[in-house]
N, C-alpha and C positions, 0 to 999 in steps of 0.2 A: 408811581407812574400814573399822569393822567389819562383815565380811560373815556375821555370825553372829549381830547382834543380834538380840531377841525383843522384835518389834512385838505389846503388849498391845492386848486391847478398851478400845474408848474412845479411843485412835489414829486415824490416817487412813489410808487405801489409795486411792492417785491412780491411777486406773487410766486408759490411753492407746486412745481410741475408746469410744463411747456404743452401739454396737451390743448384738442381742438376747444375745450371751456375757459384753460388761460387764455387761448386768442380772441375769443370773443369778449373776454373779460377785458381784455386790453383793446379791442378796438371801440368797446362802448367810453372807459378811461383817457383814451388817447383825442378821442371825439370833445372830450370835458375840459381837455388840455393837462393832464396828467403823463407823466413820463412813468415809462414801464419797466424793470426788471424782471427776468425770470431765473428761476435756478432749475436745468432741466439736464439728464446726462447727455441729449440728444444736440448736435449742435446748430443742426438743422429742425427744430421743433419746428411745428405750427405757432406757439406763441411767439418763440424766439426768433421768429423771420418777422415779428411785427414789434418786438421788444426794442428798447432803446440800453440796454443793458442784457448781458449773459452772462449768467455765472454756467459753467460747464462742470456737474459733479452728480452724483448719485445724492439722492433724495436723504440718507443717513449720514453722508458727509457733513460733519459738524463745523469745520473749515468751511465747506462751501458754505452753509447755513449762516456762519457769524459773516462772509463775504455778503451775501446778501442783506443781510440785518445791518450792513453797517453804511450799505449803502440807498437803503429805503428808509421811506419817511412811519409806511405803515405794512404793513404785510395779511396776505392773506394767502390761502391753497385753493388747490382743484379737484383735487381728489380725496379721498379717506386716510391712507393707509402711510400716514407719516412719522417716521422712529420714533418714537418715545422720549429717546435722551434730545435729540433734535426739538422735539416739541415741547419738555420740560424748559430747556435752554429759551428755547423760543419767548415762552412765556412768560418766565421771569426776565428775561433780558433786549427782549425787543415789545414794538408795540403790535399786538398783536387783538385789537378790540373783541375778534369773535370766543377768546380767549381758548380752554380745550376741556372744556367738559364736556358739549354735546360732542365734540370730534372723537374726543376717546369712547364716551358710550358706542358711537355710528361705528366703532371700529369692530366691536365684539356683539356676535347678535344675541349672546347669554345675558349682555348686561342691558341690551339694545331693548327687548322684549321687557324685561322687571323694570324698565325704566320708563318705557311708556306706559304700561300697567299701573304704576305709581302718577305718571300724568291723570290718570283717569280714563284714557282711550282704551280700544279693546284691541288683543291679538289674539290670531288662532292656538286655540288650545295647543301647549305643547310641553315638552319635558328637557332636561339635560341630559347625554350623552355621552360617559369619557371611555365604556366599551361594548361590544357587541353584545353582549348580556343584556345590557340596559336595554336595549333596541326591543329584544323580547321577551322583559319583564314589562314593558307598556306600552310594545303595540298593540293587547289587550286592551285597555282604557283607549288611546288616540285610534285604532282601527285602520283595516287598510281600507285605502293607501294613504302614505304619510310622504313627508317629503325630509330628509336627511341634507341638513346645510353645516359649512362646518363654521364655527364660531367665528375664525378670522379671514379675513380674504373673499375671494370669490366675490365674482363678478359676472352679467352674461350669462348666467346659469353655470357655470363653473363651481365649481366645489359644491358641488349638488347631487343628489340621487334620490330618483322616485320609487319607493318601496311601494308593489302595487300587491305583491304576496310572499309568504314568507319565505321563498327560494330565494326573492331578491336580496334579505337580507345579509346572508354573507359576500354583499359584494361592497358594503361600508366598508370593508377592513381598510379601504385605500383612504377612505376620506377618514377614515382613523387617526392614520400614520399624522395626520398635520394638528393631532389634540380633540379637545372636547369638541362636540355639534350640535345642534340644537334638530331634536329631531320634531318636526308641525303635524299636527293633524291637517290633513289635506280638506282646506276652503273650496266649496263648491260655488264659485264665482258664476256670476254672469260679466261681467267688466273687471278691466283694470282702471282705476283713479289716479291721479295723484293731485296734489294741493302742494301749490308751490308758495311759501309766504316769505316777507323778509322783515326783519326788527330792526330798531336803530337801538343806543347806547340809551337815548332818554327814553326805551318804553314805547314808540311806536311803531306800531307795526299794519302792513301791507299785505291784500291777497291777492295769488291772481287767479283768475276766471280756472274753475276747476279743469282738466286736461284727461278726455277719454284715453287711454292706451292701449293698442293690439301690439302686442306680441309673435313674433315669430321665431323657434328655434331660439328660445327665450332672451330674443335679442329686441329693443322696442322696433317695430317697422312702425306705424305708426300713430301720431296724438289727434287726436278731433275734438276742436275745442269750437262754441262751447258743447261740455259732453251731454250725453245726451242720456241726463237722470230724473230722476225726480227734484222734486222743491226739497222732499224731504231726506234724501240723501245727501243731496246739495249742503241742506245745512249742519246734518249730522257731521261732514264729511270738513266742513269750513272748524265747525266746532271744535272735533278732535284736534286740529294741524295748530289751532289756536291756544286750546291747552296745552300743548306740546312747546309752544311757544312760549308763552307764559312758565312752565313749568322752569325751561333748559334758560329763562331769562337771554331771548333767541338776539342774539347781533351777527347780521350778516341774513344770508340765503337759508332755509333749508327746503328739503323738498321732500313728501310726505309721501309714498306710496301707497295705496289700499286696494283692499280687495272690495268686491259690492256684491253679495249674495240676491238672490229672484226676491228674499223677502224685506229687502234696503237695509238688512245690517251692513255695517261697514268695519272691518277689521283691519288694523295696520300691519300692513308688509314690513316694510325696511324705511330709514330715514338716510336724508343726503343732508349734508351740512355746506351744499354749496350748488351754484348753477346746477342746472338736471337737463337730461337729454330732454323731458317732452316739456320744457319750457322756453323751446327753442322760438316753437312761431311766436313768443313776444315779442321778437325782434321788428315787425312787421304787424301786426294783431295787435299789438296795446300800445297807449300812448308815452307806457315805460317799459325796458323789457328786461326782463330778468338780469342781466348781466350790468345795466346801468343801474338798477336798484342798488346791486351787489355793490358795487363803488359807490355810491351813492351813501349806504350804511354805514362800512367802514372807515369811509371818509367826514362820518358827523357830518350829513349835510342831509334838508331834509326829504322824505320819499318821493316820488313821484305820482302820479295816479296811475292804476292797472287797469283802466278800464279796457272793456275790447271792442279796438274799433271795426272790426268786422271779421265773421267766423271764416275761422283757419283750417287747413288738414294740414299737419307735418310730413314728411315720409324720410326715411333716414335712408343717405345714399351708401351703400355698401361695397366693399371691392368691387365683387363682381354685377354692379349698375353703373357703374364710373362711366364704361366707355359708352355705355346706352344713353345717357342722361348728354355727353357730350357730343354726339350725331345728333340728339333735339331739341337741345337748348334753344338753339337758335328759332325752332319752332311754336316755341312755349310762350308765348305773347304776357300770361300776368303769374308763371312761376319765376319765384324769388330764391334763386339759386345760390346755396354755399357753399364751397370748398374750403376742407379744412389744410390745404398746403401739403401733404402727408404724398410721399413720390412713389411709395409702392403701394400700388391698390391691391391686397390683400386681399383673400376671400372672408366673408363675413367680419373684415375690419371696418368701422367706419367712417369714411372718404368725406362726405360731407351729407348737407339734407336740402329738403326743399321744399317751398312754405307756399300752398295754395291758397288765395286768398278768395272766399266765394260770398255771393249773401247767405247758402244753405249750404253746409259741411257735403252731405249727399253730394252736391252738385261738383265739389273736389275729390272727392271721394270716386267717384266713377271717373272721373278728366283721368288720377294717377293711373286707374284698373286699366281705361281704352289707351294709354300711352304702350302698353306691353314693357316698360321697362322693369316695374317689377313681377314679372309674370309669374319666377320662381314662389312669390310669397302670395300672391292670392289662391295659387293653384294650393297651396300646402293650407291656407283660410280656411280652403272650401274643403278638403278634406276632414280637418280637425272636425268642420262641421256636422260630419257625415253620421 
């Protein structure tokens, strides 16, 4: 198979999940002149209301899988957590450029951790898990508190637990039950990072403007770009995402998480093998934006420039801002509003975001605070701080 073909507009891109990243992936492709499939169980997805094709099946339906493969020119995902036999099949029998080696590592954080340690990057010290025993034969060595994740799954802070003393540890049993976990020594951050870059098939590769992260109820509220580090974290931080690239021989997106300690160490969290939530203000903020890169790669064609054309705050809209954000939209004179299509706003689902675009991040920064729509998560800011 050639892995170098150049998927023209007016071709198809099958892309694997209907989620708010396949829609934006499809309306940067659709912009290009590219026709979309999605395979999604949902039949009202968010992608699948902007798709020119639906396959209707669950993500392990190997049926659905060769429907889509046989009607795309090239295919790609949205998400991690794709079957195995689905994804074996995939890659030997469709054109699948980002291939699946980084996607099976991104899948398992046992293998995710020795793999980036092998790049050369660094993570928080940590050990393997497969029972309670282990937990206290070396939370001695990592100390409290630690953080308990379990190898597969989880997302949003989902299959997690914070061990802060050793009462907490009989309460892993349940994150047990789903197999091995990887238990961290707990990173005493000042910031969240990430480094969003993207590869092509001949070796070149793209970065974009590094992405502040705050965290709320370990969901991202929001990205400030650019962040607000040092030169020398900056580069420490461009470096790592780079090796990592080079290492996994990167085609396609991925997206680099890290932590950033007071004395500019920089340690990697987790890896994304495709579009990322706080990569979203490049839609608007750079003269390429994550999502056209992404097609862009996959379709052999060549990158675009990431520069940023002017600093951005993100803020991610949540069930419960939905109806807030729609009484003042219309008031929002230079907010760049998305909705991801999704008809029940959910609490802590997310609905869509919205992209400030300011000369100084601050200056968006305080616009979202005095809007009161997300009052719930500054107020919870200010407490963490306390």
């Amino acid at each position: 198979m050639n892995l170098s073909k150049i998927i023209l507009p007016g071709q198809t891109i099958g892309i694997i999940g209907g989620g708010q990243l396949g829609r934006m992936m499809s309306l940067s492709a659709k912009a290009m002149g590219y026709r979309i499939a999605v395979l999604d169980p949902d039949g009202d997805s968010p992608c699948g209301q902007v798709a020119d094709y639906k396959i209707i099946g669950a993500y392990g339906d190997l049926d659905a899988i060769k429907e889509l493969a046989k009607i795309s020119d090239v295919l790609t995902y949205e998400f991690e957590n794709i079957d195995a036999q689905a994804l074996d099949w995939l890659t030997q029998k469709a054109f699948v450029p980002q291939g699946k080696r980084l996607l099976e590592v991104s899948q398992n954080r046992i293998k995710e951790k020795a793999e980036i340690e092998k790049a050369g990057a660094k993570v928080a010290p940590y050990k393997v898990i497969t029972n309670i025993q282990d937990i206290y034969d070396n939370m001695r060595e990592l100390g409290f508190p630690a953080v308990l994740k379990t190898a597969r799954g989880g997302y949003d802070g989902k299959g997690q637990l914070v061990i802060k003393k050793e009462e907490d540890i009989s309460l892993a049993t349940e994150l047990l039950h789903y197999g091995p976990c990887v238990l961290e020594k707990w990173v005493s951050f000042k910031q969240e990072i990430s480094v969003i870059l993207t590869g092509t098939q001949d070796g070149e590769v793209a970065v974009f403007p590094i992405s502040e992260n705050i965290h709320v109820d370990n969901i991202l509220h929001q990205t400030i770009v650019p962040a607000r580090i040092s030169i020398h974290a900056e580069e420490t931080a461009i470096r790592y995402a780079k090796q990592l690239a080079d290492y996994f021989q990167l085609v396609g997106t991925l997206a680099v998480e890290m932590f950033l300690t007071e004395d500019d160490e920089v340690y990697i969290n987790e890896l994304a093998p495709r579009p990322h939530n706080s990569g979203h203000y490049s839609i608007e903020a750079c003269e390429t934006s994550q999502f056209e890169q992404h097609i862009r790669a996959i379709c052999h064609l060549p990158l675009g420039s990431t520069r940023l054309l002017k600093p951005a705050v993100m803020v991610n809209i949540l069930g419960e801002h939905q109806s807030k954000i729609l009484e003042k939209e219309a008031l929002m004179k230079d907010w760049k509003v998305h909705f991801y299509g999704k008809t029940i706003p959910k609490q802590k689902r997310k609905m869509g975001h919205v992209t400030i675009l300011c000369d100084l991040p601050e200056i968006a920064i305080e616009e979202a605070e005095k809007s009161r729509i997300w009052k719930d998560k500054v107020e919870k800011m200010l407490e963490a701080k306390k």
